[in-house]
GUVO-720361 format. One record per residue (C-alpha): residue in three letters; x, y, z. Coordinates in steps of 0.2 Angstrom, whole numbers. Layout:
BEGIN
- residu,xx,yy,zz
- ALA,X,Y,Z $
...
# end
This chain:
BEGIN
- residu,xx,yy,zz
- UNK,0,0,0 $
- UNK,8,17,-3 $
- UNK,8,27,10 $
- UNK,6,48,6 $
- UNK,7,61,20 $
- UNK,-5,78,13 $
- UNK,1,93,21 $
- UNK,-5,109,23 $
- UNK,-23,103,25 $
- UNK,-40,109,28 $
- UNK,-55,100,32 $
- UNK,-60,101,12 $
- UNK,-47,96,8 $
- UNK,-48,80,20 $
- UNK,-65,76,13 $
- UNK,-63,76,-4 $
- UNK,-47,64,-5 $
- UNK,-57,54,7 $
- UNK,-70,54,-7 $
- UNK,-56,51,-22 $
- UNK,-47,36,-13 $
- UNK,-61,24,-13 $
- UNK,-56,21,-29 $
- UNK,-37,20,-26 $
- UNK,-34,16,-8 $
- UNK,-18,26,-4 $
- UNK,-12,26,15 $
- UNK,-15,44,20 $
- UNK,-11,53,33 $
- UNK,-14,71,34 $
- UNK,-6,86,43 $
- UNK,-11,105,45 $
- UNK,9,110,46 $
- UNK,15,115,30 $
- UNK,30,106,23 $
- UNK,47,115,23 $
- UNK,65,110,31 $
- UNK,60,110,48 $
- UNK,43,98,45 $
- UNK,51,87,32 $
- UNK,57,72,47 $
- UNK,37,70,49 $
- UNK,38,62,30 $
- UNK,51,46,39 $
- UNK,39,29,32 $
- UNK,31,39,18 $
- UNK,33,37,-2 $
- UNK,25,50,-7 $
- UNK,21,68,0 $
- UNK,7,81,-6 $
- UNK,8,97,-6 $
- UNK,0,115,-8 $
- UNK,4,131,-14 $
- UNK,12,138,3 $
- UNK,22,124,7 $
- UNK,43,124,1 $
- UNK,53,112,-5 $
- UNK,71,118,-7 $
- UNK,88,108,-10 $
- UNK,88,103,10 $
- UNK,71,97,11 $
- UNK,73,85,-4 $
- UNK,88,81,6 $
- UNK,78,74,19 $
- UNK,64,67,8 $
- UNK,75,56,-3 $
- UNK,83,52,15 $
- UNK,66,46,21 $
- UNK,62,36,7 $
- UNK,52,47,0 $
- UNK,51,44,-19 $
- UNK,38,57,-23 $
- UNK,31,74,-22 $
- UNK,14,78,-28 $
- UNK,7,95,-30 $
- UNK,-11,98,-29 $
- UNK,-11,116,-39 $
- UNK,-2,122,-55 $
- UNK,10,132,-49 $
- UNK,28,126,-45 $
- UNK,39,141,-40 $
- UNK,39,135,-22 $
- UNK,49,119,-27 $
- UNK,66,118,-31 $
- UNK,68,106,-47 $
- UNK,86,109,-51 $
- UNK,91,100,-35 $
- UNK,77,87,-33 $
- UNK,90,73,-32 $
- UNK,80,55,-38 $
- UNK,64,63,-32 $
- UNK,49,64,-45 $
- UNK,37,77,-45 $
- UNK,21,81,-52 $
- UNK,6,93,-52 $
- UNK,-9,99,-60 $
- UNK,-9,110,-72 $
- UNK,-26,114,-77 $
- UNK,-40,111,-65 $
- UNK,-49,125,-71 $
- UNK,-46,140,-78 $
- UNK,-61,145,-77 $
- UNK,-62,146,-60 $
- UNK,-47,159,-59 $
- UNK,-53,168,-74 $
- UNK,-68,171,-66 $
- UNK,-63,177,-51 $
- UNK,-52,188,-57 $
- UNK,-66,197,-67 $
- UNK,-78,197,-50 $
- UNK,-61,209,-41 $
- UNK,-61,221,-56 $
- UNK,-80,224,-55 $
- UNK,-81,224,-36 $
- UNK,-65,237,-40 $
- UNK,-72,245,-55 $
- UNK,-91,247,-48 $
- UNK,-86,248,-29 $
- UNK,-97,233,-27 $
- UNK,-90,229,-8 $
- UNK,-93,248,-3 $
- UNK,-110,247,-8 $
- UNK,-116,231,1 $
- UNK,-105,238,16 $
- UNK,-116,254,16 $
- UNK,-133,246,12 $
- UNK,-133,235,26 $
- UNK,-132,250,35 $
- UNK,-148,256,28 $
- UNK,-136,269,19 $
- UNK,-143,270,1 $
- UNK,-134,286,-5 $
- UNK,-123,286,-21 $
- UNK,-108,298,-14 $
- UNK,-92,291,-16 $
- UNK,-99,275,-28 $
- UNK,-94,281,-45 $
- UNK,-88,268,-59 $
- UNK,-82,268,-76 $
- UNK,-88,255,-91 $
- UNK,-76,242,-94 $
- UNK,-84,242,-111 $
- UNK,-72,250,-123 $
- UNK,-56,250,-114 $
- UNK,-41,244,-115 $
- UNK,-38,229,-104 $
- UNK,-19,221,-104 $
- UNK,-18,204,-101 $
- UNK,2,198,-96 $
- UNK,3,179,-98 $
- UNK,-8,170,-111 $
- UNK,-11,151,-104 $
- UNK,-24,144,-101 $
- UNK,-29,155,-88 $
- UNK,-26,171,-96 $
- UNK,-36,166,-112 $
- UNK,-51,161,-103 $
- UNK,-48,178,-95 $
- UNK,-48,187,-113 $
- UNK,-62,177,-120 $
- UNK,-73,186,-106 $
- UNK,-66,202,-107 $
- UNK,-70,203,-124 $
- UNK,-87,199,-122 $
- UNK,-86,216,-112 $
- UNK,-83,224,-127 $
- UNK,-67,229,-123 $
- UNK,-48,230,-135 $
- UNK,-38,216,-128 $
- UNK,-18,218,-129 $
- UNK,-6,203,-121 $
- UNK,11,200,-119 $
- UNK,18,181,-115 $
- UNK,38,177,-117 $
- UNK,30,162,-128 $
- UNK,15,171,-140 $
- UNK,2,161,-147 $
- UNK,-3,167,-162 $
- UNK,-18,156,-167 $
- UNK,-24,162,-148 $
- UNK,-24,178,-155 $
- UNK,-32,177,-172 $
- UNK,-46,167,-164 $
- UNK,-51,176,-149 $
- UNK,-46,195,-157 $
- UNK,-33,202,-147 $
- UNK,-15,209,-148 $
- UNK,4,206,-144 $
- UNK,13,221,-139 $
- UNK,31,223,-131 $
- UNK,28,225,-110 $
- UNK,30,246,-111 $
- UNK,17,247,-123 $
- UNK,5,237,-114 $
- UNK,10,247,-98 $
- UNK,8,263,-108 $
- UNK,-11,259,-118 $
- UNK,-20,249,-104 $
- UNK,-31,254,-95 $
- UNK,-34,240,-83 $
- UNK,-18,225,-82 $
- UNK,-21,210,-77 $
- UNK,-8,197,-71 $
- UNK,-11,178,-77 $
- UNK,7,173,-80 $
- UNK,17,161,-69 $
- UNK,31,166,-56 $
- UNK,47,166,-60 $
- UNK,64,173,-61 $
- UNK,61,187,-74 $
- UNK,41,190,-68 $
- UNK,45,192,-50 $
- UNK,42,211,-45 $
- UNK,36,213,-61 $
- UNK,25,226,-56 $
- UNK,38,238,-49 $
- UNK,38,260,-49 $
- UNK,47,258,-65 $
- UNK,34,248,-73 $
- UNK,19,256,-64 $
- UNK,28,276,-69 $
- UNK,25,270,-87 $
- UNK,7,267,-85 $
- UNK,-9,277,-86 $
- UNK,-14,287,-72 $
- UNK,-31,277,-64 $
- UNK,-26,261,-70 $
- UNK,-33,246,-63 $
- UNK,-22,232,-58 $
- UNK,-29,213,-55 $
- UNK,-18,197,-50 $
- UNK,-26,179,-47 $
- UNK,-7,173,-51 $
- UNK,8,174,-38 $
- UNK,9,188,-26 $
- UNK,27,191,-29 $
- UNK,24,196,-47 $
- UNK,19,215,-38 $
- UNK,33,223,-27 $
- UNK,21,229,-13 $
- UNK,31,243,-4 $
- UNK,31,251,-22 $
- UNK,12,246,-25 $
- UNK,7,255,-9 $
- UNK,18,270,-14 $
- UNK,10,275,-30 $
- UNK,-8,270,-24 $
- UNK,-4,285,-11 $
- UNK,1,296,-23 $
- UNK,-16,292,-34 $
- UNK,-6,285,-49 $
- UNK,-16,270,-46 $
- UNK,-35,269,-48 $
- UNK,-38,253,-42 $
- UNK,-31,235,-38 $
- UNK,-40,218,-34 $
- UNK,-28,205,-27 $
- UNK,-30,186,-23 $
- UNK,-13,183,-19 $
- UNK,-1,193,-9 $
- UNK,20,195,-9 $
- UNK,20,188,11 $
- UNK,6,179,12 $
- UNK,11,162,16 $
- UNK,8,163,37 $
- UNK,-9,171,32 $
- UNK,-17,166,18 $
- UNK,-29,152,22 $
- UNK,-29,155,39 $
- UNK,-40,160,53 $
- UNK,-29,176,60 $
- UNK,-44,183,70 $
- UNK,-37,180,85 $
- UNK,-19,181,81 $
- UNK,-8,195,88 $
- UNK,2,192,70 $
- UNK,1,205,58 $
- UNK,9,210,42 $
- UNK,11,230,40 $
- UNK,12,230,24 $
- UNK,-6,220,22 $
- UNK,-12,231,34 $
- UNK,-11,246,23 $
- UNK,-16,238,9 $
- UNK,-30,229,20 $
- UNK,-34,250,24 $
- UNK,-35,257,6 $
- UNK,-54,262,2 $
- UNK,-49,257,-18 $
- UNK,-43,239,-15 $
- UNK,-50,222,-13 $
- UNK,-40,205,-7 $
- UNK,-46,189,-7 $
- UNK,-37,175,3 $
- UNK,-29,166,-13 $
- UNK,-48,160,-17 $
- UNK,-49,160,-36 $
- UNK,-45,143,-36 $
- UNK,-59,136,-25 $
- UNK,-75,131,-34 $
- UNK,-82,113,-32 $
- UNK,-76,111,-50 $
- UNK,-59,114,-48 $
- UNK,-57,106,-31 $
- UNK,-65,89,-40 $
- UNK,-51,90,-53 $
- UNK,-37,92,-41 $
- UNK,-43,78,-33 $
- UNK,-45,65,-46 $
- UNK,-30,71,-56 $
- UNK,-18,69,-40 $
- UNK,-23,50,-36 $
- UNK,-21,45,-54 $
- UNK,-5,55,-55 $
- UNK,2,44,-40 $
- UNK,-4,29,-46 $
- UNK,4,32,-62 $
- UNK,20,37,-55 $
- UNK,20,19,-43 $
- UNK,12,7,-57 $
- UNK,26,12,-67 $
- UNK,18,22,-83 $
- UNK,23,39,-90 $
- UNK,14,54,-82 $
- UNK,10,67,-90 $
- UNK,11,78,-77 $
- UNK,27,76,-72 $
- UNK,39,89,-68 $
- UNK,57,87,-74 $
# end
């Protein structure tokens, strides 16, 4: 029987794999700690790990997996900037890339409108029986600009709705697609020109070494005054001490984030009760033009059945000895 410690776990997530390995029956055991150097002895007896988005798998922790006989690491998400391939010694490592795109896509339009229309401040001033307009003024999305950087899966999804909004899409990807951009109508531009024409930008590209901080006071000086930023991606693609500087100065009309640059001790957490707090969220928490949501764009029932499913079958096609997919080299 192969025997998998999940970590990072909520009670969702408990359930679901629950459901999903009646079909497979895995050993699992699962832990609310997040797996980084200092966790990694709990894997000792395991072949195989799971993971989430805030857990960390550096050089030393691989150390310590392949030491405990740990022969693989299974993400249940798309994104893989928090493990460190190059030094993943005889470890295999897989993930899953597209459990629905939708779901982020979506959400990302439900921050610009709550950002757009003032959706949250509204609701917020009703309850109270307030039902004045003062302070509530939008803009149509129809017929602007939106900038879209990174065209996956994601971001397409993304451009396919914009564009029913009526509005001009520009893009820029390291990789272009260009039958993506015949089909759905939109436009490849250099980064400053996107910075330059859009009026709202919106962040679907993975994180990495050349997108981290991408989102910087040299990129945001280049871009319109009132722009609208969004980001569902990785929260280290904006550099937040200069994010909180131009909002200050107005440069900035608006910003809806899922994601945050520190979020990992907060994010899907409980923190009422915590002493804990992050400045820099706090202001950004304080600002009457943004919205954040706890890293949610990812949770629909849809989304969570995929993860589910595509996890269990990537282990069991990684122990029955067949080609994955999904592997990560």
């Amino acid at each position: 029987m192969i025997r998998i410690a999940f970590f990072d776990t909520k009670e969702y997530d408990r359930k679901l794999f629950d459901k999903y390995n009646k079909d497979y029956g895995y050993d699992i055991t699962y832990f609310e700690t997040t797996l980084n150097t200092e966790t990694a002895p709990l894997t000792q007896g395991f072949d195989a790990v799971c993971i989430f988005v805030h857990d960390k798998i550096n050089k030393r922790t691989f150390e310590i997996l392949e030491k405990n006989g740990v022969k693989l690491v299974a993400l249940r998400c798309a994104g893989f900037n928090n493990v460190d391939l190059k030094n993943k010694g005889n470890v295999r490592v897989v993930y899953v890339p597209e459990y629905s795109p939708y779901a982020v896509a979506e959400h990302a339009c439900a921050l610009l409108l709550n950002v757009t229309r003032k959706l949250y401040k509204s609701y917020q001033r009703t309850r109270k029986y307030n039902f004045t307009l003062d302070g509530l003024l939008g803009f149509d999305i129809h017929g602007k600009t939106v900038g879209v950087i990174g065209t996956g899966k994601i971001g397409k999804v993304f451009i396919q709705i914009m564009k029913g909004f009526g509005t001009n899409v520009i893009a820029y990807d390291v990789y272009p697609n260009e039958q993506a951009s015949r089909e759905l109508g939109f436009e490849y531009v250099s980064l400053d020109e996107l910075y330059k024409r859009s009026d709202i930008i919106s962040l679907h590209c993975p994180l990495t070494p050349e997108t981290e901080n991408i989102i910087n006071s040299s990129s945001i000086s280049k871009m319109k005054d009132g722009v609208v930023l969004i980001n569902c991606s990785r929260g280290k693609l904006i550099d937040t001490t200069s994010l909180i500087k131009e909002m200050e100065t107005g440069k900035i009309g608006g910003v809806g984030l899922d994601v945050y640059e520190d979020e990992d001790e907060f994010f899907l957490r409980d923190m009422t009760n915590s002493y804990k707090r992050d400045t820099n969220l706090s202001i950004l928490l304080s600002m009457p033009n943004l919205i954040i949501t706890s890293h949610q764009a990812f949770f629909t029932s849809e989304a969570l059945n995929k993860i589910a499913s595509d996890t269990c079958e990537n282990i069991k096609q990684v122990f029955d000895g067949a080609q994955c997919k999904n592997e990560l080299k």
